[in-house]
DSSP file (Angstrom, degrees, kcal/mol; ACC not computed):
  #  RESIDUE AA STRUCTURE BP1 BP2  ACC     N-H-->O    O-->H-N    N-H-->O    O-->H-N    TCO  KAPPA ALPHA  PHI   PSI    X-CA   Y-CA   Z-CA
    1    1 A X              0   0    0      0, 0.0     2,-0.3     0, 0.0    21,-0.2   0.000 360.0 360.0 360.0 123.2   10.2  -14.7  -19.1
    2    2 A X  E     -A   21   0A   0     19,-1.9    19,-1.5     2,-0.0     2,-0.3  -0.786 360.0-166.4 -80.1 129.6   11.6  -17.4  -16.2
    3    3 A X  E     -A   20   0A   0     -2,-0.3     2,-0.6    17,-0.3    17,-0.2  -0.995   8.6-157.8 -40.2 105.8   12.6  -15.7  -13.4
    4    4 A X        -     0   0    0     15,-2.3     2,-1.2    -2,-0.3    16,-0.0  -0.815  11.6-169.5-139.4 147.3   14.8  -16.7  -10.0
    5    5 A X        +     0   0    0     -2,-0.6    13,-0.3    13,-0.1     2,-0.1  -0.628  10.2 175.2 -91.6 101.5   15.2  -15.7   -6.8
    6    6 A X  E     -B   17   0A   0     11,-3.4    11,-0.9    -2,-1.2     2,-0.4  -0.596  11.5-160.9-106.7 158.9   17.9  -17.1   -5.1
    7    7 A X  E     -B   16   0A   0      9,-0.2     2,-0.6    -2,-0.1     9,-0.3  -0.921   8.6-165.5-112.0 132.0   18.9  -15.8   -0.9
    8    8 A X  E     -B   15   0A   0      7,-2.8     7,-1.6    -2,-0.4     2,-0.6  -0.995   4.3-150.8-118.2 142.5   22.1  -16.5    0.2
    9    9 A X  E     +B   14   0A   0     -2,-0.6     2,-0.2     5,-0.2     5,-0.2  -0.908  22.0 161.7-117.0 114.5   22.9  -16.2    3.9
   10   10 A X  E >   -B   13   0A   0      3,-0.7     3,-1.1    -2,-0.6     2,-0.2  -0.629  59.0 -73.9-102.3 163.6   26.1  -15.4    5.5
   11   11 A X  T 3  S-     0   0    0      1,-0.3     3,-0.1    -2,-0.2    -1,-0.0  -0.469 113.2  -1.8 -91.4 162.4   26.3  -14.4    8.6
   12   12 A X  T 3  S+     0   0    0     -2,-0.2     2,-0.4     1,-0.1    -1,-0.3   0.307 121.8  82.4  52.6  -1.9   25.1  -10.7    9.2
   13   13 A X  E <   +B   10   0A   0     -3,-1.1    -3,-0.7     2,-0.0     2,-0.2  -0.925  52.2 177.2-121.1 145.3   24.5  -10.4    5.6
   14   14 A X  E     +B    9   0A   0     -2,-0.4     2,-0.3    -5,-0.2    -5,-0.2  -0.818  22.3 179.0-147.8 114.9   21.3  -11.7    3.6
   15   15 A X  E     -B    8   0A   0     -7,-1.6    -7,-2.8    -2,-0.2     2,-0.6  -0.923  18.1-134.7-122.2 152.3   21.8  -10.8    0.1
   16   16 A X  E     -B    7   0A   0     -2,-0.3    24,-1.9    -9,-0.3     2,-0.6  -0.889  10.8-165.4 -58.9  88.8   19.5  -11.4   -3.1
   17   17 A X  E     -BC   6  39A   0    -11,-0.9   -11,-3.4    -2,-0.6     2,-0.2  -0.805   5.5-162.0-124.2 127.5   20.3  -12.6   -6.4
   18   18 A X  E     - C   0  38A   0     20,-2.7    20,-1.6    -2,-0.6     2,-0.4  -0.584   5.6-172.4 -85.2 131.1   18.0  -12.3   -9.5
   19   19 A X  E     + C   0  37A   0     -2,-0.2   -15,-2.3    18,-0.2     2,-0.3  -0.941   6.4 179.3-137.4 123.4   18.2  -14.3  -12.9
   20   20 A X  E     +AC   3  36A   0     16,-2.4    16,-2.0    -2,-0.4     2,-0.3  -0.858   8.4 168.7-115.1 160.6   15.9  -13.4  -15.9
   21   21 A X  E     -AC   2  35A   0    -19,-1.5   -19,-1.9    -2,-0.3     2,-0.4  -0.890  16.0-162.1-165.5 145.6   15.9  -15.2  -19.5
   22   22 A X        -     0   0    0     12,-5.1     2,-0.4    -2,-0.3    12,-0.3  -0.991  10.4-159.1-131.0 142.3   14.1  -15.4  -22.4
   23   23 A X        +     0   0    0     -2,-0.4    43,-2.7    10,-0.2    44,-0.4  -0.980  23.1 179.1-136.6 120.6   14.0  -17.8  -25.3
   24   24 A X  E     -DE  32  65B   0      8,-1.3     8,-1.4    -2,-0.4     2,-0.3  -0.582   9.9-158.5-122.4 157.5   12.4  -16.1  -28.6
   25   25 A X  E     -DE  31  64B   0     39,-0.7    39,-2.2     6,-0.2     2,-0.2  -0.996  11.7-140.5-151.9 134.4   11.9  -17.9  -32.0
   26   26 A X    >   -     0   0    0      4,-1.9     3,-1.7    -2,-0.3    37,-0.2  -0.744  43.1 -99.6-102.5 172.7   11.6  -16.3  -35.4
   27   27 A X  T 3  S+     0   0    0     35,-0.4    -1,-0.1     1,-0.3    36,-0.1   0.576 125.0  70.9 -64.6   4.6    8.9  -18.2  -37.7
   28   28 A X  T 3  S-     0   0    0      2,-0.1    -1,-0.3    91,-0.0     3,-0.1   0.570 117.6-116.9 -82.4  -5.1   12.3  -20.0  -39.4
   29   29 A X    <   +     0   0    0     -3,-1.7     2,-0.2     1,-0.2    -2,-0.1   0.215  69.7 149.5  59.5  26.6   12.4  -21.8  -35.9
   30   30 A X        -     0   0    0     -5,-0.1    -4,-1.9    -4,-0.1     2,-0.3  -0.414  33.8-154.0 -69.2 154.7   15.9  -19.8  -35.6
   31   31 A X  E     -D   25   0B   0     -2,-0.2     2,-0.3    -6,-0.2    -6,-0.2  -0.821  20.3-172.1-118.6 169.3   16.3  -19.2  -31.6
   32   32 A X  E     -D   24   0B   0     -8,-1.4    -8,-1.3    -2,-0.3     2,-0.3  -0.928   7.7-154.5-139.9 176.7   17.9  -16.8  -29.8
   33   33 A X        -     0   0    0     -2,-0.3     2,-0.3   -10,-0.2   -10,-0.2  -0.672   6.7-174.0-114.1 166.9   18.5  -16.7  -25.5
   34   34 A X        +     0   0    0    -12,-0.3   -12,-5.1    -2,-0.3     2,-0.2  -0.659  12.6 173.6-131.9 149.7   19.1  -13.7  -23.4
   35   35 A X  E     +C   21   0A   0     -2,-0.3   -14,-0.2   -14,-0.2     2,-0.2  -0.869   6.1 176.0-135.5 153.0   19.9  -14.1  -19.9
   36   36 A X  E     -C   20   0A   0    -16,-2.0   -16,-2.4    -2,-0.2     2,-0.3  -0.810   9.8-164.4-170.3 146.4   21.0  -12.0  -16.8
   37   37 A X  E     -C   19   0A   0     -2,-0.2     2,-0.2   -18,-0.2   -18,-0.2  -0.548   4.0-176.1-117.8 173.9   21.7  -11.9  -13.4
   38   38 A X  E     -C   18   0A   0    -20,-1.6   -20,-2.7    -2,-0.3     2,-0.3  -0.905  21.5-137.6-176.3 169.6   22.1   -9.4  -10.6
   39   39 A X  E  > S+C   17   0A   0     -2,-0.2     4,-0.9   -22,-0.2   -22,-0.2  -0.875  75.7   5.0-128.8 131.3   23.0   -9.4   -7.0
   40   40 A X  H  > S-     0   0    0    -24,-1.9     4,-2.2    -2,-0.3   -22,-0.2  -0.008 103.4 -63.0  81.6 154.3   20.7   -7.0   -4.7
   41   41 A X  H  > S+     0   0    0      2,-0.2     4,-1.5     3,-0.1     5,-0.3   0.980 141.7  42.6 -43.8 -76.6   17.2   -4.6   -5.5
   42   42 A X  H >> S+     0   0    0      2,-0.2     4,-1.7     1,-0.2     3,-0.8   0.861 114.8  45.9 -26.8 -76.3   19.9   -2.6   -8.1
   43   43 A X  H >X S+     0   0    0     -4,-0.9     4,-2.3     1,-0.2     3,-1.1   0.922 116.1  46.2 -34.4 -77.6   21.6   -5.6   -9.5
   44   44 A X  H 3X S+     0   0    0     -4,-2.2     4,-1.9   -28,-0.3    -2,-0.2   0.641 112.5  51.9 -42.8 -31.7   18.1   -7.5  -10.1
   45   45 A X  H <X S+     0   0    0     -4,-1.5     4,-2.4    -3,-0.8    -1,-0.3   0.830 108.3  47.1 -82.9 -22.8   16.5   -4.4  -11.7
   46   46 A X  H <X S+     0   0    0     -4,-1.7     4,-1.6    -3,-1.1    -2,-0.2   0.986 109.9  63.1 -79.8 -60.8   19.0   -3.8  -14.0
   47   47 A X  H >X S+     0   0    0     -4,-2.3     4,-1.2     1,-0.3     3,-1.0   0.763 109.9  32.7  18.9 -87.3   18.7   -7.6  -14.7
   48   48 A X  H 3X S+     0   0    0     -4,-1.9     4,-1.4     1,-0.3    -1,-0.3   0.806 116.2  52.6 -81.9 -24.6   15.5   -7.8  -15.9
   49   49 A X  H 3X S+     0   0    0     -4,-2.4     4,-2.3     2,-0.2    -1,-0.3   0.876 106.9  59.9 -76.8 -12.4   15.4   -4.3  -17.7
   50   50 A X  H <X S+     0   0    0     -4,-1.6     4,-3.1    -3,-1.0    -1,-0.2   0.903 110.6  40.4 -49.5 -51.6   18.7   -5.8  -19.3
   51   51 A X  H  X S+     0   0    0     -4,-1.2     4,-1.7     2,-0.2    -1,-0.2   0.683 112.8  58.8 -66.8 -29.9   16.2   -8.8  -20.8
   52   52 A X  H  X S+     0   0    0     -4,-1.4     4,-2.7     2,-0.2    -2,-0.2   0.985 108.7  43.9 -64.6 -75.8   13.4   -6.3  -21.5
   53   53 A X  H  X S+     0   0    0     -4,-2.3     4,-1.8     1,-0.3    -2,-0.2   0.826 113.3  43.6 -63.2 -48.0   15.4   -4.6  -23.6
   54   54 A X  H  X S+     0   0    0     -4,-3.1     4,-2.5     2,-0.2    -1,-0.3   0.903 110.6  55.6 -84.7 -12.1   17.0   -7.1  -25.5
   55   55 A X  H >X S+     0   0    0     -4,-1.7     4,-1.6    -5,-0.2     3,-1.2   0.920 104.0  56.8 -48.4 -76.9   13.7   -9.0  -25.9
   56   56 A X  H 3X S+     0   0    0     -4,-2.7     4,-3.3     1,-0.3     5,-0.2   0.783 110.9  59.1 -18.0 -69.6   12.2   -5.4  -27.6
   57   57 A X  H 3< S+     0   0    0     -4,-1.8    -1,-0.3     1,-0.2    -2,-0.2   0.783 104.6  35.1  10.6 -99.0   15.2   -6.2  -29.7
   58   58 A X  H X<>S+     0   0    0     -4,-2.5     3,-5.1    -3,-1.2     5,-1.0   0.900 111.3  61.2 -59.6 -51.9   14.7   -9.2  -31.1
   59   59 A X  H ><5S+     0   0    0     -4,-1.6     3,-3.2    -5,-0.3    -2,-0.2   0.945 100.4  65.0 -32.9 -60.9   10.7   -8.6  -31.6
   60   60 A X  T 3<5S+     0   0    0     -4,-3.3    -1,-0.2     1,-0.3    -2,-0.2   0.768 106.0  40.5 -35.2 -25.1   11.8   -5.6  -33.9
   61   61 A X  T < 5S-     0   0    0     -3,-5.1    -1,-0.3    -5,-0.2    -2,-0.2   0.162 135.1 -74.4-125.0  40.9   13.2   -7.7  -36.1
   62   62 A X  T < 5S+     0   0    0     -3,-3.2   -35,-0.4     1,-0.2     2,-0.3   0.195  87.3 119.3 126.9 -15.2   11.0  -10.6  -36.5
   63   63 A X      < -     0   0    0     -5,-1.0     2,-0.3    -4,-0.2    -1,-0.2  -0.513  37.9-161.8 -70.4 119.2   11.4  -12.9  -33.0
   64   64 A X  E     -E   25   0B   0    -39,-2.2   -39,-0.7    -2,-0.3     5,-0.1  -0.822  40.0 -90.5-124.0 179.4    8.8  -13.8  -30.4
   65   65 A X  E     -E   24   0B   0     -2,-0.3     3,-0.5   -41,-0.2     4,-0.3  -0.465  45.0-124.7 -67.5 175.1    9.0  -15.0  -26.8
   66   66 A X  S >  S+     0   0    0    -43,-2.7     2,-1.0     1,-0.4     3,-0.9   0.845 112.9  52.7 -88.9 -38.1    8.9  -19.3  -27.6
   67   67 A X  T 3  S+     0   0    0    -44,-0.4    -1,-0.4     1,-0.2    -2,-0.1  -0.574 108.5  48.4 -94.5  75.4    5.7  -19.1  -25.0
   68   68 A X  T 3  S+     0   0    0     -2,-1.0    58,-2.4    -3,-0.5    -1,-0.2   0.048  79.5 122.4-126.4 -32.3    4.1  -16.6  -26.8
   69   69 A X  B <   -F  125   0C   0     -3,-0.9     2,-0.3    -4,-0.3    56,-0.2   0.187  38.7-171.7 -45.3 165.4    4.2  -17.8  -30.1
   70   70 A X        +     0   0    0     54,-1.0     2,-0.4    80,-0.2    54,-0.2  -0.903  12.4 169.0-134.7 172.4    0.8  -18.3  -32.3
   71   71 A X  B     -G  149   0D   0     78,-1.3    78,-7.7    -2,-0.3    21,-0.1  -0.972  32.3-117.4-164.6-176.4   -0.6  -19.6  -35.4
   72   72 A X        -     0   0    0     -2,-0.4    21,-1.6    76,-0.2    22,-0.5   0.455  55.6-103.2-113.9 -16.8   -3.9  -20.6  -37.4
   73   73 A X  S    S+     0   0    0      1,-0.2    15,-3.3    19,-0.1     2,-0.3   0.861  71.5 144.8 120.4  20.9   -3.6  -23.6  -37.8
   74   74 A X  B     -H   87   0E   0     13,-0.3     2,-0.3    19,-0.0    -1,-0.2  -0.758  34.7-159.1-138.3 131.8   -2.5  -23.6  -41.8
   75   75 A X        -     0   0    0     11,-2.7    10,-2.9    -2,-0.3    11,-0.3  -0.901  35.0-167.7-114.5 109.2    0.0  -26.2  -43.5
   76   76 A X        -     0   0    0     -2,-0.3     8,-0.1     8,-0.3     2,-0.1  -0.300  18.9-171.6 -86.4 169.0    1.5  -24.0  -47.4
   77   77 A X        -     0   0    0      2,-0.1     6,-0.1    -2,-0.0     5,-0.0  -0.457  37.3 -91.6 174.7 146.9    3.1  -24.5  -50.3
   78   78 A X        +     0   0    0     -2,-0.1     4,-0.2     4,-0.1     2,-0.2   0.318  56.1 140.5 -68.3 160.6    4.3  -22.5  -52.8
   79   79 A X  S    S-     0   0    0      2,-0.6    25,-0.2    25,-0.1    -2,-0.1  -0.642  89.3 -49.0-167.7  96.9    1.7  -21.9  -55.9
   80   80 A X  S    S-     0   0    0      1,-0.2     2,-0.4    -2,-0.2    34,-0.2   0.717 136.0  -0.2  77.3  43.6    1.6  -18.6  -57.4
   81   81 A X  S    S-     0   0    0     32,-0.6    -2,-0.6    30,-0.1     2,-0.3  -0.992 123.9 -45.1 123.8-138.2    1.2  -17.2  -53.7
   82   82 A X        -     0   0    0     -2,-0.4    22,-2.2    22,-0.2     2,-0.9  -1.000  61.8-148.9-135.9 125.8    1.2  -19.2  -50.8
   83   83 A X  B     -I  103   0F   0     -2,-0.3     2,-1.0    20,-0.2    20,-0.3  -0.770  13.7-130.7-112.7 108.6   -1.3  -22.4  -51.4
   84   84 A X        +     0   0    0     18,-4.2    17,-0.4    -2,-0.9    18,-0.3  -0.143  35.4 165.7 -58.1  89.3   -3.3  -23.9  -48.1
   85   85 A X        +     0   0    0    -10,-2.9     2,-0.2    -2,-1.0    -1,-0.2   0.397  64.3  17.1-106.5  41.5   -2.7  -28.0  -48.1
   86   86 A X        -     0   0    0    -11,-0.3   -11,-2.7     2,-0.0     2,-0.4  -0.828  64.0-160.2-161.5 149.7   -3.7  -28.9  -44.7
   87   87 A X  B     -H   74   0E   0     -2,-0.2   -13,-0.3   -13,-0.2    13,-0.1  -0.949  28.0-116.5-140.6 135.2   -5.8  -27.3  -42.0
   88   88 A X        -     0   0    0    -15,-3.3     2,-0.6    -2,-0.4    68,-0.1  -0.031  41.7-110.9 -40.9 151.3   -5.8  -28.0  -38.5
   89   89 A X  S    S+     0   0    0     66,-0.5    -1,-0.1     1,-0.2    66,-0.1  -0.903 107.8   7.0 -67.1 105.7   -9.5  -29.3  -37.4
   90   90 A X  S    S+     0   0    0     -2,-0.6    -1,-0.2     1,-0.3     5,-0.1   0.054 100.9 148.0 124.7 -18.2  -11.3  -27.0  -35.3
   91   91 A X    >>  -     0   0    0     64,-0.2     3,-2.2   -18,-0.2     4,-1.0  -0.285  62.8-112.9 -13.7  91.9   -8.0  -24.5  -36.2
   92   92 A X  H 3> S+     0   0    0      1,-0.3     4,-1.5     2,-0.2    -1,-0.1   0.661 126.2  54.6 -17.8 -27.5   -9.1  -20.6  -36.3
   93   93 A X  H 34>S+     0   0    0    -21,-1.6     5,-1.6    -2,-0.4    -1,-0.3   0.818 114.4  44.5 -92.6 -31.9   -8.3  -20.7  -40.1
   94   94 A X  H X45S+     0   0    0     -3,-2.2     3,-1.3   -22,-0.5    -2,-0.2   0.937 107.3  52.9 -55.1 -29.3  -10.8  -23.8  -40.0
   95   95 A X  H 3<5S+     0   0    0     -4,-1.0    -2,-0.2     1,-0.3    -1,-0.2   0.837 114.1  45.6 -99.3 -38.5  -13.3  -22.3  -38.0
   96   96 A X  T 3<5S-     0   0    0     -4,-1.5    -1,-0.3    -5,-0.3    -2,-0.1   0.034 121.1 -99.3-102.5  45.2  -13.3  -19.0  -40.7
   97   97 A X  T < 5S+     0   0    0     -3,-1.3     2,-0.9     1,-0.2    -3,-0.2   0.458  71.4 142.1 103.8 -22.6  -13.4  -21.0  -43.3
   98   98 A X      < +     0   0    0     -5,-1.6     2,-0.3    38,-0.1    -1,-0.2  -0.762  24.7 177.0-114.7 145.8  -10.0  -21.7  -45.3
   99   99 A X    >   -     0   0    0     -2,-0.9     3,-2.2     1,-0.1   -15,-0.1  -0.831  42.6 -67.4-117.2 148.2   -9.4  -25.2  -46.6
  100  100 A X  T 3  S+     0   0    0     -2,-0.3   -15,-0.2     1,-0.2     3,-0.1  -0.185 118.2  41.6 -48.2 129.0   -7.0  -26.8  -48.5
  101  101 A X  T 3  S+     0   0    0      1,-0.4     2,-0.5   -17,-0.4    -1,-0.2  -0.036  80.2 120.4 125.2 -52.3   -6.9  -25.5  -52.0
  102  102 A X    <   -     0   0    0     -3,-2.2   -18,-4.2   -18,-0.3    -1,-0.4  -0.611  56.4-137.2 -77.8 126.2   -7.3  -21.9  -51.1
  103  103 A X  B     -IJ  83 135F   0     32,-1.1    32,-3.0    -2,-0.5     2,-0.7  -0.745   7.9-137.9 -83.3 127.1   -4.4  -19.6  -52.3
  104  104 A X        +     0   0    0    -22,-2.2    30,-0.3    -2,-0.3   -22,-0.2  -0.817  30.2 166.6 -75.6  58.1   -3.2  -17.4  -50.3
  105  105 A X        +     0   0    0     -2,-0.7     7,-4.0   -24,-0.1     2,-0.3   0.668  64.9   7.6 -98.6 -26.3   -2.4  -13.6  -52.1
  106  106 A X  E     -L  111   0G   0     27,-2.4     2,-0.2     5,-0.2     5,-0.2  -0.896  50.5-161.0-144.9 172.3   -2.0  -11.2  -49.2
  107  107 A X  E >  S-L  110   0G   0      3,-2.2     3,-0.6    -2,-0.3    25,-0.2  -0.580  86.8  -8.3-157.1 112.6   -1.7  -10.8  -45.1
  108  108 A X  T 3  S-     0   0    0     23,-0.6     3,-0.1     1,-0.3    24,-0.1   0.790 130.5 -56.7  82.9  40.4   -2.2   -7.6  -43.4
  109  109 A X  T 3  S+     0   0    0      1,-0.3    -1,-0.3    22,-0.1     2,-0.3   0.434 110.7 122.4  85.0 -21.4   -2.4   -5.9  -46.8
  110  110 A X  E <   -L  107   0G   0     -3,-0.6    -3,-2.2     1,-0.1     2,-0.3  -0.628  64.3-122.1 -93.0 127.2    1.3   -7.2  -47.8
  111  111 A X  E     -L  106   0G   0     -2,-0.3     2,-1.0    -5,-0.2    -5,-0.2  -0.384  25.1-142.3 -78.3 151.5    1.2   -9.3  -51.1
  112  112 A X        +     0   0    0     -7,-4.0   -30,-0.1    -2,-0.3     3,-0.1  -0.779  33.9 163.5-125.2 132.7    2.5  -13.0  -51.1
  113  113 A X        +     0   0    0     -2,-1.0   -32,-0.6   -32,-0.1     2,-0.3   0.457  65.9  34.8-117.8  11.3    4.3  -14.6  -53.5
  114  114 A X  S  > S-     0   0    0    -34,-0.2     4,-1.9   -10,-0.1     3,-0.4  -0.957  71.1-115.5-153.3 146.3    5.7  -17.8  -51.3
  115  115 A X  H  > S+     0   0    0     -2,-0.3     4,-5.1     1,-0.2     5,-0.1   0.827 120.9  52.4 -53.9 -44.8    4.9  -20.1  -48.6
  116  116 A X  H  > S+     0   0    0      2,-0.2     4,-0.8     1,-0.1    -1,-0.2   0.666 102.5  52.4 -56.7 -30.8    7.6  -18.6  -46.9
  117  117 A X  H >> S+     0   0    0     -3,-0.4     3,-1.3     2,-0.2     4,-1.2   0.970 115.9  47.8 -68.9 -63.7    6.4  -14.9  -47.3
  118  118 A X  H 3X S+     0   0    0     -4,-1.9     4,-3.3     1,-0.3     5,-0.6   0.939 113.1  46.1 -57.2 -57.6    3.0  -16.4  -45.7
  119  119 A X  H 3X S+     0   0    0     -4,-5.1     4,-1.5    -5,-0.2    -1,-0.3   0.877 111.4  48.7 -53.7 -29.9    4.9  -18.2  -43.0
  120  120 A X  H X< S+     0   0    0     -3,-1.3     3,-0.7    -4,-0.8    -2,-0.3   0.984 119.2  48.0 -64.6 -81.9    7.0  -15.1  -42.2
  121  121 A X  H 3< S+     0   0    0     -4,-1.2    -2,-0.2     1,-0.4    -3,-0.2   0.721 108.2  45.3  10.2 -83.6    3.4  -13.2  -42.2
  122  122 A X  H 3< S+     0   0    0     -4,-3.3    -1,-0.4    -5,-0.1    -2,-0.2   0.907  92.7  94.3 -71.1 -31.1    1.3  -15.1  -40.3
  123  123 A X    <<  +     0   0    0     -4,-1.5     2,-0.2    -3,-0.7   -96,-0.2  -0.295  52.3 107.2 -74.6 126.0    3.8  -15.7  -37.2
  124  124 A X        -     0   0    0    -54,-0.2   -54,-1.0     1,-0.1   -56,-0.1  -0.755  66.7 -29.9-155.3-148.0    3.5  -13.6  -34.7
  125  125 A X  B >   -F   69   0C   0    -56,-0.2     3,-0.7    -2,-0.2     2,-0.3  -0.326  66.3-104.5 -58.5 123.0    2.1  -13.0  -30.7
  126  126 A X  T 3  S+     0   0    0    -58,-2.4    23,-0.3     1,-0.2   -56,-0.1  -0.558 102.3  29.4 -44.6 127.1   -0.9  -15.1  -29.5
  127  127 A X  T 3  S+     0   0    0     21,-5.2     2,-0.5    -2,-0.3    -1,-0.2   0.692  96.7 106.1  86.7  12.6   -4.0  -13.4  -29.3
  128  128 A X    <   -     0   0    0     -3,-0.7    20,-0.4    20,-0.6    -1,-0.2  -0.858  63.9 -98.8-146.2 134.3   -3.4  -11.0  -32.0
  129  129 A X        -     0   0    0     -2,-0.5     2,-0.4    18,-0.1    18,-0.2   0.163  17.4-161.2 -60.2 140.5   -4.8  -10.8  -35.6
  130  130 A X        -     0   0    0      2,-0.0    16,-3.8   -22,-0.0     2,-0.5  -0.986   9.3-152.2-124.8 124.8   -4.2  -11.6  -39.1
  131  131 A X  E     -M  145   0H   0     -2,-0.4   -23,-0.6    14,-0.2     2,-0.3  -0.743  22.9-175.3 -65.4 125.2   -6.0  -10.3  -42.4
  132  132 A X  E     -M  144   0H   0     12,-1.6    12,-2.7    -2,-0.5     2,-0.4  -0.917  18.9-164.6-138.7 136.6   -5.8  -12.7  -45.2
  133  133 A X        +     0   0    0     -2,-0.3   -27,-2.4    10,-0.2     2,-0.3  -0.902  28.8 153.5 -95.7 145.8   -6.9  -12.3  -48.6
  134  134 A X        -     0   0    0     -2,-0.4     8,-3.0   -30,-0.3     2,-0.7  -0.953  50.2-113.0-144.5 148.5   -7.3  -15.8  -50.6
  135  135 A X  B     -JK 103 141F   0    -32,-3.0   -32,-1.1    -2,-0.3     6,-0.2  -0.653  35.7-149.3 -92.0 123.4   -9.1  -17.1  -53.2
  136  136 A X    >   -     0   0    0      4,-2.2     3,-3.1    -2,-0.7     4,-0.1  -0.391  35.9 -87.3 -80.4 172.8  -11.3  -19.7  -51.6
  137  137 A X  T 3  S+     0   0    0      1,-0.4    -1,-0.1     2,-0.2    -2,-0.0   0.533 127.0  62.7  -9.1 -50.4  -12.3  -22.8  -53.9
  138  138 A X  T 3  S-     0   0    0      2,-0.2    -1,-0.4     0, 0.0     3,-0.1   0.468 119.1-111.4 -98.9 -23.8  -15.0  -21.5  -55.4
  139  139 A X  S <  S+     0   0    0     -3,-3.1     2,-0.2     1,-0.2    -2,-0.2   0.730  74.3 130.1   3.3  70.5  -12.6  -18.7  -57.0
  140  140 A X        -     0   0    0     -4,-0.1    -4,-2.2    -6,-0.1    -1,-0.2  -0.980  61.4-120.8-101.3 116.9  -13.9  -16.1  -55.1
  141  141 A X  B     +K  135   0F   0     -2,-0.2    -6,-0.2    -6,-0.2     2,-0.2  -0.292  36.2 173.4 -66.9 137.4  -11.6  -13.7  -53.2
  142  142 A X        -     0   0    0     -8,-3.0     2,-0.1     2,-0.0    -8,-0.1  -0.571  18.5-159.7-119.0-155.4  -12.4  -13.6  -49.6
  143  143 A X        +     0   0    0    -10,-0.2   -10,-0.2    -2,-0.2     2,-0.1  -0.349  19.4 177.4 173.9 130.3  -10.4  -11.7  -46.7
  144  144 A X  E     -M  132   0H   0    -12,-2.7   -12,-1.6    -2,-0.1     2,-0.3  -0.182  24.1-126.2-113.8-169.2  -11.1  -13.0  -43.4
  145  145 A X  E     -M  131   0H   0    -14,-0.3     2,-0.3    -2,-0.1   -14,-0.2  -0.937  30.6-175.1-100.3 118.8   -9.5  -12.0  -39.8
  146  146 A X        -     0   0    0    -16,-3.8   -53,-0.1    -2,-0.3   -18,-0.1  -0.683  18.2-132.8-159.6 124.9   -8.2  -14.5  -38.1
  147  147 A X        -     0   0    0     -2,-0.3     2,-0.7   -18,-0.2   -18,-0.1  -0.018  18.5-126.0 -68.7 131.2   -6.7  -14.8  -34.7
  148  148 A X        -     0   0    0    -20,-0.4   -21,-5.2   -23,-0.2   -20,-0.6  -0.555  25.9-170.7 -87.7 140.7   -3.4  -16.5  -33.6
  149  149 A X  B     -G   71   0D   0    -78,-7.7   -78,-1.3    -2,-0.7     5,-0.1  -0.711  27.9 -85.0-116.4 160.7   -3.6  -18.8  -31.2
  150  150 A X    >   -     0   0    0     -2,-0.2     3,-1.3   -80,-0.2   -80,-0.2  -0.581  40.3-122.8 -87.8 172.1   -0.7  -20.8  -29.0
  151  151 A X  G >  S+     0   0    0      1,-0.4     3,-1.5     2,-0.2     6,-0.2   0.685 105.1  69.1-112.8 -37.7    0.4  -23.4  -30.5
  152  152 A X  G 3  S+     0   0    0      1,-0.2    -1,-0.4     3,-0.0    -2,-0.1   0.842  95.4  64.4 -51.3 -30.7   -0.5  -26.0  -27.9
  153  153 A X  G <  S+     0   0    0     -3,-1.3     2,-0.4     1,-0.2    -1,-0.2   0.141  75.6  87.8 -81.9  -4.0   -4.4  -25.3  -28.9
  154  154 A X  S X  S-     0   0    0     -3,-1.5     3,-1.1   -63,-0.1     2,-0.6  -0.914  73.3-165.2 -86.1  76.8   -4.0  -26.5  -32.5
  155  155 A X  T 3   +     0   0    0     -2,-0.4   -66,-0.5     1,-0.2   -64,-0.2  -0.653  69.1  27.8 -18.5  98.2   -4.8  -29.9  -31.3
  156  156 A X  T 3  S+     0   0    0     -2,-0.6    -1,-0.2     1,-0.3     2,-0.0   0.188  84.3 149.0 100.6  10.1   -3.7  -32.6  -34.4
  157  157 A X    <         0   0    0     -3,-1.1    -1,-0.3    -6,-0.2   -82,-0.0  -0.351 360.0 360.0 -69.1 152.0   -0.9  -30.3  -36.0
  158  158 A X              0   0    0     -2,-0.0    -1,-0.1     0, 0.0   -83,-0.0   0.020 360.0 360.0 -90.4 360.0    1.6  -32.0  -37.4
């Protein structure tokens, strides 16, 4: 969340004025803004809890802040699930293991029947985890853990 603090000075008077915003993204890349000001301690708290609240919002229904976002590192497409054909080098979904090839059947316990399900699925918050079961190569079920990461830190995605 961007914050700013602006003073303006009149004379006898020095008042405060606040501006909060946030810019949230759902995994379709739709975005959404919310913004607010206030004038004064009052004005400025109401401000931000205004932005609070409608962030909490948007998260509910599938949106995260745009600098928050995460992944693993995973390129799909659909097959009878959700089917991995590229993975970042050095990615978290590299680093445990899934490779291009591997089908994709569940995340966090939810079955998947689309690339799109998966994508919906796996986007979320940085720093916070995803189960996925897939049938590795070998056609063996695995189900790994694997942590989202920001999105600058996939180093070669496409």
């Amino acid at each position: 969340m961007r914050k700013h603090l602006f003073l303006l000075i009149a004379p006898f008077v020095l008042s405060a004025c606040a501006s909060y915003s946030s810019i949230l993204i759902n995994y379709k890349g739709d975005t959404k803004e919310v913004s607010a000001t206030g004038t004064g301690i009052i004005g400025g708290a109401a401000a931000q809890n205004s932005v609070d609240t409608r962030v909490a919002a948007y998260e509910s229904i599938g949106y995260v802040e745009i600098e928050r976002v995460g992944g693993i590192g995973v390129y799909l497409k659909d097959a009878n699930g959700a089917e991995v054909v590229n993975v970042v080098p050095d990615s978290p979904a590299d680093k445990k293991g899934l490779k291009a090839g591997c089908l994709i059947k569940a995340i966090n316990g939810t079955p998947v029947n689309s690339a799109d399900e998966a994508g919906g699925l796996l986007f979320g918050k940085t720093r916070t985890f995803a189960n996925v079961t897939f049938i590795d190569t070998d056609k063996t079920e695995k189900t790994i853990e694997i942590i989202r990461v920001p999105l600058s830190e996939l180093k070669g995605a496409k």
